[in-house]
C-alpha positions in Angstrom: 108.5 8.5 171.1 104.9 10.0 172.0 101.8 8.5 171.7 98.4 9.8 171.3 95.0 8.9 171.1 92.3 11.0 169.5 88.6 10.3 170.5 86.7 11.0 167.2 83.2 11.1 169.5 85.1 14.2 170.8 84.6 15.9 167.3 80.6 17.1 167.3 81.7 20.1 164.9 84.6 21.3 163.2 85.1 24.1 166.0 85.2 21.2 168.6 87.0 18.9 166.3 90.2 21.7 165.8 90.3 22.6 169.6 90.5 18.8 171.0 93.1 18.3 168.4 94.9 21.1 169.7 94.8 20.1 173.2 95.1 16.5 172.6 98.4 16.9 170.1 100.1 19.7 172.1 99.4 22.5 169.1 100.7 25.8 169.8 98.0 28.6 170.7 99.0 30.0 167.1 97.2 27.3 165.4 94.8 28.9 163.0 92.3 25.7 163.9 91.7 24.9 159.8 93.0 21.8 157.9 95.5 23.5 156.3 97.1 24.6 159.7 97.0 20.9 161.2 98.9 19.5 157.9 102.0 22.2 159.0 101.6 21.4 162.8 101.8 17.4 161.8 105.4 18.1 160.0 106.6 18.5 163.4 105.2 16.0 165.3 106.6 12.9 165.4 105.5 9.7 166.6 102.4 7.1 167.0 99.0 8.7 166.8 96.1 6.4 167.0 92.4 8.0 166.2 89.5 5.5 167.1 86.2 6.1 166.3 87.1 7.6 163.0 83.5 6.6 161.9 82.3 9.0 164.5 84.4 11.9 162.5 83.2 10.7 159.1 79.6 10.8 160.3 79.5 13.9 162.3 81.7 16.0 159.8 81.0 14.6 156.3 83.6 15.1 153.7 85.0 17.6 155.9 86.0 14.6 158.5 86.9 11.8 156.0 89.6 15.5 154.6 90.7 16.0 158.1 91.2 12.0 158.7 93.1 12.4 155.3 95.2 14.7 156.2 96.6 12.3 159.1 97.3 9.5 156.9 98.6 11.3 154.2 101.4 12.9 156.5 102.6 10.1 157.6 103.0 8.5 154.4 105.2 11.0 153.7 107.4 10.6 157.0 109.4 7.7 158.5 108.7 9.2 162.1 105.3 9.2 162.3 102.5 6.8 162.4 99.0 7.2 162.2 96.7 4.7 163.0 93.1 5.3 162.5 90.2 2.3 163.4 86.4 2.8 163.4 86.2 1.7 166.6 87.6 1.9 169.9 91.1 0.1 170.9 
């Protein structure tokens, strides 16, 4: 089972924030980088997925961060095979 940490200091914009997800979480090179695009690509990833400094995403993207951070938690509540673990802080 994989698992992956996401950096939320790595997320200074929303352009930044979709290509470190994409390289972080393996996304294919047809990800359209949006919110709605990350939502399908998490139906197909399975596994632990840990993002620390999430207060780093709410503070540099706004409502647009505490969405995206959304988004994670959201998909895994609807899945058995992935867990999404998301702390304000590091480990």
């Amino acid at each position: 089972m994989q698992r992956i940490t996401i950096d939320g200091r790595r997320m200074d914009s929303r352009a930044d924030a979709h290509r470190y997800l994409q390289q972080q979480l393996g996304l294919p090179e047809t990800y359209g980088r949006n919110l709605d695009a990350l939502n399908d690509c998490l139906s197909e990833i399975s596994g632990h997925i840990t993002i620390t400094y999430a207060a780093a995403i709410r503070n540099t993207l706004g409502a647009y961060g505490q969405t995206l951070l959304r988004v994670f938690t959201d998909a895994a509540k609807c899945r058995g095979d992935l867990a999404v673990r998301v702390l304000d802080g590091g480990d």
